[in-house]
N, C-alpha and C positions, 0 to 999 in steps of 0.2 A: 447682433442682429437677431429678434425673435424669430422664427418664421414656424407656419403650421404645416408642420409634416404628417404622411399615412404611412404607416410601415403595417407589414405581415408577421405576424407572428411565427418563429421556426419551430414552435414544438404544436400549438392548435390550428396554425394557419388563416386565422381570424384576424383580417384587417380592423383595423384602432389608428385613430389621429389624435395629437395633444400638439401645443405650441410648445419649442424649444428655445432655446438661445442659444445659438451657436456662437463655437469661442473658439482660440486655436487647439482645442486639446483633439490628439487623433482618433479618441473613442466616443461614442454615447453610452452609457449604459441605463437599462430602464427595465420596468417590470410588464411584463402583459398582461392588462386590465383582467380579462378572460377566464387565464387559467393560472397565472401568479409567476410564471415562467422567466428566471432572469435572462435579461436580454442585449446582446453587444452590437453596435454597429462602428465599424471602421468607416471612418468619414474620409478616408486617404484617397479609395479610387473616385471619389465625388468631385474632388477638390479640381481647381481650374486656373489656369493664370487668366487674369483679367489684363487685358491689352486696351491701353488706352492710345488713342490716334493722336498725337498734337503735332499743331504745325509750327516751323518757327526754326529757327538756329540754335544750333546746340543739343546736347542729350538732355532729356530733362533728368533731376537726379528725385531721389528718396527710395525708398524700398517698394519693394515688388506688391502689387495687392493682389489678392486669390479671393473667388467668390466659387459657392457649390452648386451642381449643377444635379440637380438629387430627379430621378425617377416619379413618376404619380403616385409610384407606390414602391414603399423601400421592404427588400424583405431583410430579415433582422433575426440572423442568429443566435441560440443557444449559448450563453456566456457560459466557458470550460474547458 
């Protein structure tokens, strides 16, 4: 899933957006346009169980879906 995210940069503090693809891996890593600054986000505390309602008999089966649930504006640590 692409989605366009804003993150703050943690070393100039200068908000920047780009579209990503989000995939299961736990990190982003990326550079700040700005000042060059390597940059990590942990995509863990984002993460969310997606609860789907159905009605009917029985448990429904397959695995678990998770969707993120991201801030207007993510701030984005110093990769180190």
């Amino acid at each position: 899933m692409k989605k366009r995210l804003t993150f703050r940069c943690g070393k100039c503090t200068r908000p920047f957006s780009f579209t990503k693809e989000l995939t299961d891996e736990q990190e982003l890593l990326f550079t700040c346009p700005f000042c060059d600054a390597e940059l990590v986000l942990r995509l863990e505390p984002f993460r969310k169980k997606k609860i789907t309602v159905l009605r009917g008999e029985g448990q429904p089966e397959g695995t678990p879906e998770w969707e993120y649930a991201f801030p207007e504006v993510i701030e984005a640590a110093l990769r180190g």
